[in-house]
N, CA, C and O atoms as a MOPAC input file, in Angstrom:
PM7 MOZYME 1SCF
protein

 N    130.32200 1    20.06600 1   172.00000 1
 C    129.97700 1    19.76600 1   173.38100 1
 C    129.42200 1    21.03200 1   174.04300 1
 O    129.83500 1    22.09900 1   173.58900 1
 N    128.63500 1    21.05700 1   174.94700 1
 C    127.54000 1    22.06900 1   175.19700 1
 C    128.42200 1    22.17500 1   176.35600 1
 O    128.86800 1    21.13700 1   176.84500 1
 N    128.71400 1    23.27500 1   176.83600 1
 C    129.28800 1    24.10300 1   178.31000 1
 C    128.48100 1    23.94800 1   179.48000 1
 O    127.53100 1    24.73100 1   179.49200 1
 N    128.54100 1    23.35400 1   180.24900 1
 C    127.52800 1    24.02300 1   181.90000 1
 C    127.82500 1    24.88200 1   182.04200 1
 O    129.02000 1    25.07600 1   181.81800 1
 N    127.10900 1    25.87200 1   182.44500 1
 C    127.47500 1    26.64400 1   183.72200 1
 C    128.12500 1    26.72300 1   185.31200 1
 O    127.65500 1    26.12200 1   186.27800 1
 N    128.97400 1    27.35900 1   185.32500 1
 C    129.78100 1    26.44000 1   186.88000 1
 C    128.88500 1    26.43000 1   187.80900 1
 O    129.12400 1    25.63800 1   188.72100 1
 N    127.64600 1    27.22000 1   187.92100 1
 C    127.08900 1    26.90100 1   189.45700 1
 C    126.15300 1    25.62400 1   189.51800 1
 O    125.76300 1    25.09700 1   190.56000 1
 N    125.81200 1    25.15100 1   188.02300 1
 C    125.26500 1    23.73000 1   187.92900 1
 C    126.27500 1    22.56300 1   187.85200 1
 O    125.91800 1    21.46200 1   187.43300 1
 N    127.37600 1    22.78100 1   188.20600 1
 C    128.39600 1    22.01000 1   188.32700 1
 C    128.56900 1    21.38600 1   189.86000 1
 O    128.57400 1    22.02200 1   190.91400 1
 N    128.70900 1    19.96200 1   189.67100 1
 C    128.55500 1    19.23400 1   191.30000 1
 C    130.00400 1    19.36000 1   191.67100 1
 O    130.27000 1    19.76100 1   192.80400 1
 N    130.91700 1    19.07400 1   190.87700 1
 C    132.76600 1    19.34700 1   191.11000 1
 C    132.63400 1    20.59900 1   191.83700 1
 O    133.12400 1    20.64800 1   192.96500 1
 N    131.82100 1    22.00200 1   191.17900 1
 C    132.15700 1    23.08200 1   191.73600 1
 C    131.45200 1    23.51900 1   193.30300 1
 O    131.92500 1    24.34100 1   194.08900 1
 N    130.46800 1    22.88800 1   193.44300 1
 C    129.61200 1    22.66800 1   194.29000 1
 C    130.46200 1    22.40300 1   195.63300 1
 O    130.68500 1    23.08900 1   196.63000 1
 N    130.92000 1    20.83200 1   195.13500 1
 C    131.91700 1    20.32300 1   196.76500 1
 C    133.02700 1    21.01200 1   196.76100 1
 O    133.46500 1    21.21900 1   197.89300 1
 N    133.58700 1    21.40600 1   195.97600 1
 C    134.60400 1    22.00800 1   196.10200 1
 C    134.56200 1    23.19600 1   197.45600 1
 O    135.30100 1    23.25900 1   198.43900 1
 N    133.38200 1    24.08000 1   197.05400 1
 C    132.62600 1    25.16200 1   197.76500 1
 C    132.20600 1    24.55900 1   199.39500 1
 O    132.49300 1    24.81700 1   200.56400 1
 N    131.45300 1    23.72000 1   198.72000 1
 C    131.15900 1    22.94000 1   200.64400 1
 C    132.54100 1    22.21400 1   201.59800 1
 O    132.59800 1    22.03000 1   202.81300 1
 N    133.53800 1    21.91600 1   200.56600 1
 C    134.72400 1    21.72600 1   201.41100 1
 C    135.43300 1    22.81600 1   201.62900 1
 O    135.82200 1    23.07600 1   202.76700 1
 N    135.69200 1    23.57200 1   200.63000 1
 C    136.24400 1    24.54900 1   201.58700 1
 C    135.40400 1    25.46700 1   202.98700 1
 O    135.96600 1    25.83300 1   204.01900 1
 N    134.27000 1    25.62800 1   202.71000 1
 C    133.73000 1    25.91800 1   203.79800 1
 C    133.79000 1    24.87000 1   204.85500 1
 O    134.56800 1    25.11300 1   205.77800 1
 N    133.09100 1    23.70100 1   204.90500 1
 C    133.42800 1    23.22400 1   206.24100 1
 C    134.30300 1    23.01300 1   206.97400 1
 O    134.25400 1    22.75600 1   208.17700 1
 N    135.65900 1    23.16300 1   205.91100 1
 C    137.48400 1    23.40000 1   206.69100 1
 C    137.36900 1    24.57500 1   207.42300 1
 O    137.88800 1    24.71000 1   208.53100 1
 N    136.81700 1    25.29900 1   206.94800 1
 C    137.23400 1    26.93200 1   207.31100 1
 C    136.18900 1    27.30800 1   208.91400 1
 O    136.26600 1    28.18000 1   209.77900 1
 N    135.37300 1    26.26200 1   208.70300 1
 C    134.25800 1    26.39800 1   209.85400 1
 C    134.91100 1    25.48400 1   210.96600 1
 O    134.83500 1    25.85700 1   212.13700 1
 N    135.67600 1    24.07000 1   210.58400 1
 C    135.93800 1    23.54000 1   211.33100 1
 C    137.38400 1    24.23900 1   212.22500 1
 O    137.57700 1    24.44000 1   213.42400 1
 N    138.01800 1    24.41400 1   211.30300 1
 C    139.25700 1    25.86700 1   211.83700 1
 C    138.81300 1    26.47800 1   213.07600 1
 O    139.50900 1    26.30500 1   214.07600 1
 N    137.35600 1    27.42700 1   213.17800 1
 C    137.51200 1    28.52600 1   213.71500 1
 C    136.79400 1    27.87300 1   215.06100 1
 O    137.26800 1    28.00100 1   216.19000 1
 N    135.31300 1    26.99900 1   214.69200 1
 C    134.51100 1    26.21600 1   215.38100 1
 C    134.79100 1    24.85000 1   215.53400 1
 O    133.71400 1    24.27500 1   215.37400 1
 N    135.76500 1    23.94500 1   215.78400 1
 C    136.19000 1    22.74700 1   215.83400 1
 C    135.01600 1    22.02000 1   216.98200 1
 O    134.39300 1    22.70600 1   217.79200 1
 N    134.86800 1    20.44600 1   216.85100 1
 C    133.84800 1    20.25100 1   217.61100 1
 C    134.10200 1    19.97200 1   219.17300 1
 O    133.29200 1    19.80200 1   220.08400 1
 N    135.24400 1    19.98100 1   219.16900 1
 C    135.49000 1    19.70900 1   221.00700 1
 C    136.57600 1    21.15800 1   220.83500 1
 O    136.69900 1    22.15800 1   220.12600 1
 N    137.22800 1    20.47000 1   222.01700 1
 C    138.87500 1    21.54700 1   222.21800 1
 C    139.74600 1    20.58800 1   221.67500 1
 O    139.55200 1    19.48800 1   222.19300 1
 N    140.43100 1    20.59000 1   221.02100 1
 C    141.80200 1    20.41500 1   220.18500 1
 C    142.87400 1    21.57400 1   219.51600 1
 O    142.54000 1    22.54600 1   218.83900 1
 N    143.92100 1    21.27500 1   219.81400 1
 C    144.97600 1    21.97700 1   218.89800 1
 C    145.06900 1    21.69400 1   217.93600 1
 O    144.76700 1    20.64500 1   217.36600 1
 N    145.89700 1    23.40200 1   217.29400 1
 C    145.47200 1    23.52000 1   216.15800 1
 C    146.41700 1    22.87600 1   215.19400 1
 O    146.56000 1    23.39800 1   214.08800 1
 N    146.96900 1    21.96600 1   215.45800 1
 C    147.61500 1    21.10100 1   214.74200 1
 C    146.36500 1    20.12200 1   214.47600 1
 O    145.95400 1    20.27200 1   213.32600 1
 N    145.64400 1    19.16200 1   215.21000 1
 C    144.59500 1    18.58300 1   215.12500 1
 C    143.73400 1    19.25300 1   213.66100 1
 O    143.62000 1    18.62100 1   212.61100 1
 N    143.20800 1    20.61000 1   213.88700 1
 C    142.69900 1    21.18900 1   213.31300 1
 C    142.75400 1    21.63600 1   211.72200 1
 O    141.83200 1    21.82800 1   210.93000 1
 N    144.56700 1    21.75100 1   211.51300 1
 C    144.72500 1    21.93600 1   210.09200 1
 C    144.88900 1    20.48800 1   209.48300 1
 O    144.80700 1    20.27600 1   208.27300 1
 N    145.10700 1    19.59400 1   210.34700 1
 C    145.29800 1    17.62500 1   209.55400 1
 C    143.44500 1    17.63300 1   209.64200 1
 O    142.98400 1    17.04200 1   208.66500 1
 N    142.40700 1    18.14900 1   210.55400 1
 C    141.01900 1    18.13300 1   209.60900 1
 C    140.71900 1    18.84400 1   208.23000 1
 O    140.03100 1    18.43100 1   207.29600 1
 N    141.49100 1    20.14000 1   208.36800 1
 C    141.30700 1    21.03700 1   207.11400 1
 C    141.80000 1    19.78800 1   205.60100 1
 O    141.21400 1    19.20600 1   204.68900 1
 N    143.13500 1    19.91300 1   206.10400 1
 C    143.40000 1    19.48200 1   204.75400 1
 C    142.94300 1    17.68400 1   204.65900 1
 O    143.25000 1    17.09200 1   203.62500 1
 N    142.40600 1    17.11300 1   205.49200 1
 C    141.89200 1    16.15300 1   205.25600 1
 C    140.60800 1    16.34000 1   204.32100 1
 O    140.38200 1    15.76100 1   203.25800 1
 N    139.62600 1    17.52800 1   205.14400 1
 C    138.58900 1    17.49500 1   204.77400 1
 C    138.42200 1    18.11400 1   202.92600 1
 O    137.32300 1    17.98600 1   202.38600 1
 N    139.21700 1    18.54100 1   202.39600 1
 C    140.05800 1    19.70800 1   201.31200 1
 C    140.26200 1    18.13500 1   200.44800 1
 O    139.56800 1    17.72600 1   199.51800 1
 N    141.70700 1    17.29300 1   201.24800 1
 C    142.05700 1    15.95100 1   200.05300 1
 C    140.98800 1    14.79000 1   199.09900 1
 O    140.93100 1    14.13200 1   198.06000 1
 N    140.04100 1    15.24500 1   200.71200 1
 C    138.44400 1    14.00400 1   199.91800 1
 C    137.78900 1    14.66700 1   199.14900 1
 O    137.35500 1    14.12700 1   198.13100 1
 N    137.53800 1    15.97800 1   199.40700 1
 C    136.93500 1    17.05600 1   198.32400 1
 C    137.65500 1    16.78900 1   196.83700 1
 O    136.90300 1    16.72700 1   195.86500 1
 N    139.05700 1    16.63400 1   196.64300 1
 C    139.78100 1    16.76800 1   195.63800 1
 C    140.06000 1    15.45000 1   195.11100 1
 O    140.62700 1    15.20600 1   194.04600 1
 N    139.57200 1    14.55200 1   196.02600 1
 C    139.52200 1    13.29300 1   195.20500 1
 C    138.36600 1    12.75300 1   194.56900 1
 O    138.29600 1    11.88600 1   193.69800 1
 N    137.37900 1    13.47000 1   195.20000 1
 C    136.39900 1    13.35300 1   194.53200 1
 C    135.89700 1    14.08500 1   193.17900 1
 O    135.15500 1    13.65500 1   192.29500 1
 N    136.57600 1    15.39000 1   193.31700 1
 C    136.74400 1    16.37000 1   191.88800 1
 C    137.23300 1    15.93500 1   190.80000 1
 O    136.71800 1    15.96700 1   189.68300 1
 N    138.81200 1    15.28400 1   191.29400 1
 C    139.69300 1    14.66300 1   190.27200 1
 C    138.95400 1    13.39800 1   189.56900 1
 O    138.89900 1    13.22400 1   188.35200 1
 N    138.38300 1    12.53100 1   190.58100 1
 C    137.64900 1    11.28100 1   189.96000 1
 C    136.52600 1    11.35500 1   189.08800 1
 O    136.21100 1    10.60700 1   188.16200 1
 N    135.77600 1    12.74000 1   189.69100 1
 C    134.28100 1    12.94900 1   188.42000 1
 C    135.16500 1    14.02600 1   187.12900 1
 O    134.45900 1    14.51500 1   186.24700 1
 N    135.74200 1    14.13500 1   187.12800 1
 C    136.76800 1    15.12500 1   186.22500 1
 C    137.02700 1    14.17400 1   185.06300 1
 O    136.77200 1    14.50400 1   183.90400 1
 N    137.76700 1    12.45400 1   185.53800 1
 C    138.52300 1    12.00600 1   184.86700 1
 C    136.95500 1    10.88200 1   184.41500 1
 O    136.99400 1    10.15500 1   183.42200 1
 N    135.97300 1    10.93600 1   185.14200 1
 C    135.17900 1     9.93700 1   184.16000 1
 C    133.74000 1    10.79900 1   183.16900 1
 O    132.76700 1    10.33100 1   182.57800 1
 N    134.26700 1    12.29900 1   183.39300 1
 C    133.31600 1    13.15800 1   182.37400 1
 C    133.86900 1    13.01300 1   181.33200 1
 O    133.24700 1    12.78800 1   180.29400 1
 N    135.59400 1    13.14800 1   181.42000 1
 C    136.65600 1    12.68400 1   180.11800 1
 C    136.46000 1    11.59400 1   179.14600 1
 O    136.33500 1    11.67300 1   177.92400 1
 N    136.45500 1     9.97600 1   180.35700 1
 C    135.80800 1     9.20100 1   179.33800 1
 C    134.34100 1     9.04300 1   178.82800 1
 O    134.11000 1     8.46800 1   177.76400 1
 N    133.27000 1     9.61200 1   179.68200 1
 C    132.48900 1    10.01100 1   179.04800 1
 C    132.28600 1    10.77800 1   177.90200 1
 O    131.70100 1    10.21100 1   176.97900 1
 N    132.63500 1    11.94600 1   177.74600 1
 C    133.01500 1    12.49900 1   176.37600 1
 C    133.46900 1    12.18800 1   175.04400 1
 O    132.99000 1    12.52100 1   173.96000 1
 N    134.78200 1    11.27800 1   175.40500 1
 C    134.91500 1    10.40600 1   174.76000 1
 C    134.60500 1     9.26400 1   173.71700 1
 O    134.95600 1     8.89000 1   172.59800 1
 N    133.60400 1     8.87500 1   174.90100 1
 C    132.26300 1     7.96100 1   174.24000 1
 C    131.32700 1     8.14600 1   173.38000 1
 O    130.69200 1     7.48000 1   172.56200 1
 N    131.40400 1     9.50700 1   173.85800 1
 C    129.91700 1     9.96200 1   173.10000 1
 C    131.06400 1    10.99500 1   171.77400 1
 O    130.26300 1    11.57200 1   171.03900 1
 N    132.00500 1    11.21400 1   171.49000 1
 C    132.78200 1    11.81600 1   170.40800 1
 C    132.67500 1    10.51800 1   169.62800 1
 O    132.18300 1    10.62900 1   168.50500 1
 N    133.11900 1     9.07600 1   170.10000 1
 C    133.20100 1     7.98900 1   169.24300 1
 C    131.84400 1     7.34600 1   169.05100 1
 O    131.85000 1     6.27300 1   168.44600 1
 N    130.70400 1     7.81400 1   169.45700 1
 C    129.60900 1     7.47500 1   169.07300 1
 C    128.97600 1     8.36800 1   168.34900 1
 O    127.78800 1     8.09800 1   168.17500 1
 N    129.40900 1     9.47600 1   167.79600 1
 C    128.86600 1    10.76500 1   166.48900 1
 C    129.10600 1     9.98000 1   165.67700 1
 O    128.40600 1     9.53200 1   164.77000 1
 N    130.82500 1     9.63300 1   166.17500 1
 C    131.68900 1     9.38600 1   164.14300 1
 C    130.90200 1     8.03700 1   163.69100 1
 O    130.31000 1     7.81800 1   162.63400 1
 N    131.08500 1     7.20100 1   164.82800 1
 C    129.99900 1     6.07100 1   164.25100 1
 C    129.25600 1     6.21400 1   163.41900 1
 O    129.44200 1     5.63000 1   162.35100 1
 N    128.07700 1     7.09500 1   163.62200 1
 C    127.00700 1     7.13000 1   163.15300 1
 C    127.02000 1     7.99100 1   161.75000 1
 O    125.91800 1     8.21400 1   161.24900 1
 N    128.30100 1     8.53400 1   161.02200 1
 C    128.56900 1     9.30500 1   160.05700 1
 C    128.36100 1    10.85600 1   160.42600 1
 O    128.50000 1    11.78000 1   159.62400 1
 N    128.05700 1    10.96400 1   161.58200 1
 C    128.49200 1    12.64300 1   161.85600 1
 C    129.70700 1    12.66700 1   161.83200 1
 O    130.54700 1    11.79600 1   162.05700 1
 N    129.79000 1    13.91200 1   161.49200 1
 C    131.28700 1    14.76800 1   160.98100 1
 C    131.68800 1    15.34800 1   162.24100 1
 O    130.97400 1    16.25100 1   162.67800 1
 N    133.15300 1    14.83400 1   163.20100 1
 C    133.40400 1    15.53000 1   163.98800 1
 C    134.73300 1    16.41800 1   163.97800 1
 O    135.66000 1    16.15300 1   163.21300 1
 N    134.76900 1    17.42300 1   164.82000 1
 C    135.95100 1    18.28400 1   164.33300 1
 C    136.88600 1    18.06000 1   165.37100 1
 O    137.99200 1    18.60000 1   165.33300 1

C-alpha cells in the first residue's frame, strides 16, 4: 500500500481547519456571548471535525481491505 503524504491528506486537512476555526471562534466569537457559550462552540466545532476523521478513517479501512482481497483474487501474492 502506497503512503500519502499528510498534507495531501483531507482527515489532516479538517482536522487543521477545525482546530483553527475553534480557536478563532474563542478569541473572535460572532456576537457577545460567554465564555461558556464559547467553549460548547469549540468543542462542538472539534466533535464534527472528529467525526468526520473517525468516519473517513474507518471506510479507507474497508477500502483497503477490498482492494487486499482483490490482489489475492487475482493470484497476487500478498504479505
Amino acid at each position: 500500500m502506497v503512503k500519502k503524504h499528510p498534507l495531501k491528506s483531507r482527515k489532516f486537512w479538517v482536522t487543521i481547519i477545525a482546530l483553527l476555526i475553534s480557536v478563532l471562534t474563542y478569541y473572535f466569537p460572532p456576537e457577545k456571548v460567554e465564555t461558556m457559550e464559547k467553549v460548547a462552540m469549540m468543542i462542538l466545532n472539534v466533535a464534527c471535525a472528529l467525526g468526520y476523521v473517525v468516519t473517513e478513517g474507518k471506510v479507507d479501512k474497508v477500502k483497503a481491505k477490498h482492494q487486499n482481497k482483490g490482489s489475492g483474487e487475482n493470484g497476487a501474492k500478498t504479505s
